[in-house]
C-alpha positions in Angstrom: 9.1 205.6 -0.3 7.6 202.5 1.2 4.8 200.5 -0.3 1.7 200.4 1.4 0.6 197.5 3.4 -2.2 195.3 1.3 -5.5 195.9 3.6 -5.3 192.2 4.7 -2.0 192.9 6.0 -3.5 196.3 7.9 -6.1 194.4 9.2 -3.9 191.6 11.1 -1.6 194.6 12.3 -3.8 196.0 13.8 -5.7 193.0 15.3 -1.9 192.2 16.4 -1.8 195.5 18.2 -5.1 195.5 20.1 -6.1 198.8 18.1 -9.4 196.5 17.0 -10.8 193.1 17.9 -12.4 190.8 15.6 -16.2 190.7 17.0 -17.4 186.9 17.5 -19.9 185.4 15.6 -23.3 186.5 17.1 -25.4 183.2 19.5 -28.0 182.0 17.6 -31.7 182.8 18.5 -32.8 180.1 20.5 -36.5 180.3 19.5 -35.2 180.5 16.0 -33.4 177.5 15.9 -36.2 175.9 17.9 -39.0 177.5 15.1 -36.5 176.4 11.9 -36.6 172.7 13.5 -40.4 172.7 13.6 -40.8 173.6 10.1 -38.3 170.9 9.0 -40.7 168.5 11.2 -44.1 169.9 9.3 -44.5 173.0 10.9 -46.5 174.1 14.2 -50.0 173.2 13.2 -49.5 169.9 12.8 -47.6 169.5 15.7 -49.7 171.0 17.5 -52.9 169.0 16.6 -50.8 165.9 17.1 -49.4 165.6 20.4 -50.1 161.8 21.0 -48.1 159.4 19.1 -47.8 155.4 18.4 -45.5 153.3 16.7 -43.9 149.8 15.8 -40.6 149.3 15.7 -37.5 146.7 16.0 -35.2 147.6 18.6 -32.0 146.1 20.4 -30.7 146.2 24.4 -27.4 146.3 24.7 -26.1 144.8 27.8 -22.7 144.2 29.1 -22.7 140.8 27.7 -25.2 140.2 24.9 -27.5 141.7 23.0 -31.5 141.4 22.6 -33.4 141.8 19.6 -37.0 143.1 20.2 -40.3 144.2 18.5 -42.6 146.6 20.3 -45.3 149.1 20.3 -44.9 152.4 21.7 -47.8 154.6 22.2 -47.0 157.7 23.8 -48.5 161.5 25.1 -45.1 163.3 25.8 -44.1 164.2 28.3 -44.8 161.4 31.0 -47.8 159.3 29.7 -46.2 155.9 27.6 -46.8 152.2 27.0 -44.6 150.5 25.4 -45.0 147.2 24.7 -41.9 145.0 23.8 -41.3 141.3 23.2 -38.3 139.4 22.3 -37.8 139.1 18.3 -37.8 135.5 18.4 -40.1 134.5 21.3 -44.0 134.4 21.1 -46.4 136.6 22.9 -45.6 134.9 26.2 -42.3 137.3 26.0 -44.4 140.2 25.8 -43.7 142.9 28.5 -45.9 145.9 29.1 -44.3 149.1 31.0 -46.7 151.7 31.8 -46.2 155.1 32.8 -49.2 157.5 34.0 -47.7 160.9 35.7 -46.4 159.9 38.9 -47.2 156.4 38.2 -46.1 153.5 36.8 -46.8 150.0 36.3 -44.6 147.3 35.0 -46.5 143.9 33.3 -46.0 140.3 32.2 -48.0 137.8 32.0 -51.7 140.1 33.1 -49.9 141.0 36.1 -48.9 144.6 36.8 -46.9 145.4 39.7 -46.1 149.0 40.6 -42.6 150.7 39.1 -39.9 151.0 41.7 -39.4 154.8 42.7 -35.9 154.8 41.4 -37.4 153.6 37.7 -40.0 155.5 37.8 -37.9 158.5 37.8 -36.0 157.5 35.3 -38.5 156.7 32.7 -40.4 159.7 33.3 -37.3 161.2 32.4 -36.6 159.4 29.5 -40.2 159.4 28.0 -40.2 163.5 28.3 -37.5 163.9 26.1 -40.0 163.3 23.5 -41.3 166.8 24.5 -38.2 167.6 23.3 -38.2 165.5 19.7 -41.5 167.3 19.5 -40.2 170.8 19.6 -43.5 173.3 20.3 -43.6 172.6 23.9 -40.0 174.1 23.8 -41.8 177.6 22.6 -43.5 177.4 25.9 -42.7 179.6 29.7 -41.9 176.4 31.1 -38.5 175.7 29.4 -35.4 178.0 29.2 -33.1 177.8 26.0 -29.6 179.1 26.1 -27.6 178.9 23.0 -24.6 176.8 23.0 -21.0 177.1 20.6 -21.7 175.2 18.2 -20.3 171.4 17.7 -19.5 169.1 15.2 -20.8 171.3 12.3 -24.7 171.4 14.5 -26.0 174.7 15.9 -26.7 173.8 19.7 -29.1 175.1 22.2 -29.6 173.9 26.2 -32.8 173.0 27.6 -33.8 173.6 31.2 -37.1 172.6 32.9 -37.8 172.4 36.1 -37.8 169.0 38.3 -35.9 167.5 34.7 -32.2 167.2 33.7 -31.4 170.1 30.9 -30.8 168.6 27.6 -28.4 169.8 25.0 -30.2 169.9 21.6 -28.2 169.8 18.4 -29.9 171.0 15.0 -28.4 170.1 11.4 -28.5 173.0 8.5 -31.5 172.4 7.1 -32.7 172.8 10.5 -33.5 169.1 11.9 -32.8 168.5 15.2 -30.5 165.7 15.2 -29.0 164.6 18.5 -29.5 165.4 22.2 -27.0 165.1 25.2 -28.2 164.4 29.0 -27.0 163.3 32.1 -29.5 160.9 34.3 -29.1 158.5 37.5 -29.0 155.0 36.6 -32.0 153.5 38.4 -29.5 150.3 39.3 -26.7 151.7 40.4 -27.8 155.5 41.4 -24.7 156.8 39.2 -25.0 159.6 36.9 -24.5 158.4 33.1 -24.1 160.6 30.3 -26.8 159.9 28.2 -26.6 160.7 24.0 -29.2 159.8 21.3 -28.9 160.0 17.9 -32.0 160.7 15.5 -32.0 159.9 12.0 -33.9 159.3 9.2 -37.6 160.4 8.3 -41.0 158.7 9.2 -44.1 160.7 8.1 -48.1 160.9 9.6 -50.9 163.4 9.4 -48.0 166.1 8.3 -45.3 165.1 11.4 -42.2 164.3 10.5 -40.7 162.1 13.3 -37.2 160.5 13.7 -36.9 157.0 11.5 -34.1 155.8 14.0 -33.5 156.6 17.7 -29.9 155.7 18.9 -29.1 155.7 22.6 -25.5 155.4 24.4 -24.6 155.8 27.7 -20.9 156.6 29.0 -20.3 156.2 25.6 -21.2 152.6 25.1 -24.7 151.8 22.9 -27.5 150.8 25.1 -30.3 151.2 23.5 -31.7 151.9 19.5 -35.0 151.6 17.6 -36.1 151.4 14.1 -39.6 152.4 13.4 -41.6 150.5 10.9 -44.9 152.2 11.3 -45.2 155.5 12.5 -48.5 157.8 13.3 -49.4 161.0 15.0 -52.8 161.3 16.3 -54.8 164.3 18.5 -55.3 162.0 21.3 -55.1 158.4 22.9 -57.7 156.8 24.9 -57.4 157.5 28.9 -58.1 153.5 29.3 -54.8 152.8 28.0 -53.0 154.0 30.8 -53.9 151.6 33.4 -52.3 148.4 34.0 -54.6 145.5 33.1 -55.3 143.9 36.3 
């Protein structure tokens, strides 16, 4: 009399056969993801109570044939109020540059003299400047976004993130629930090309009980273009409405 088949063996017989189908792993909850990475960035209350953020940092532009080393100040209400002030790492003040961006304005300064944004870039930084919606996470529990779980890649759970008038982002979360990369595609004010657009987050900066992203590091079509280590870091309930007007 034959010997039984082990049950593993029954099992891939059968899966063989069609008789039963191996169920996939189940999507993850987008909310949950999305409510795991705000505890891993100090939870929702003091997110919340800290929408508006500043900090110092040294940063470097890659461009096609050099690089420039930076120090700036970025002082920011996400999703599409910023200043950012930036000079060169080994110039003086008169290097300073001020960029300015109010809702559907923006400004760009040198010198005390502002002159309005070009459409083209102000698009693109308002763009840019709301993914920190993103990096802060509770907007994302709002109406106004859509999340639709993604497979997950490179070890990250993944979720994508549609808004209206904005690019969706895909937003990748570590174990522990950190969120720890996002993927976009913009237009490239210059050339009015779409560029695939990745950042990397890394690292831990702390304030008022919001965890924030140490390092921010940008490529584009796969090439780095921009990245950002802060050196100060705080989260405050508000910023004054004066600072978003170009000086003269």
């Amino acid at each position: 009399m034959p010997r039984p088949l082990p049950l593993p063996a029954v099992i891939a017989f059968l899966l063989a056969a069609g008789v039963v189908s191996a169920a996939a792993p189940p999507d993850p909850d987008p909310r949950a993801l999305v409510r795991a990475a705000i505890q891993a960035a100090g939870g929702e209350e003091a997110l919340r109570a800290h929408p508006a953020l500043r900090w110092r940092g040294r940063a470097t532009v890659h461009l096609s044939d050099r690089k420039i080393a930076l120090t700036g100040y970025w002082r920011l209400v996400p999703p599409d109020r910023a200043v950012v002030e930036t000079q060169l790492a080994e110039g003086g003040p008169e290097t300073m540059r001020r960029l300015i961006v109010d809702g559907d304005q923006g400004w760009g300064e040198q010198g005390g003299k502002a002159e309005p944004l070009p459409p083209a870039a102000l698009a693109n930084e308002r763009v840019q400047f709301a993914l920190y919606s993103i990096v802060r996470l509770v907007p994302l529990l709002g109406d106004d976004y859509h999340l639709a779980a993604l497979p997950a890649e490179g070890g990250f759970s993944a979720l994508r993130i549609a808004h209206a008038g904005r690019p969706d982002v895909d937003a990748f979360f570590a174990a522990d629930g950190r969120l720890v990369r996002l993927r976009t595609a913009i237009i490239d004010p210059d050339s009015a090309h779409m560029v695939d657009e990745r950042i990397e987050l890394s690292g831990t900066i702390e304030s008022n009980g919001v965890r924030w992203p140490r390092a921010l590091g940008m490529t584009q079509d796969g090439r780095p273009f921009f990245n950002v280590e802060l050196t100060e870091f705080e989260a405050l309930p508000s910023l004054p409405e004066t600072l978003f007007r170009p000086t003269k």
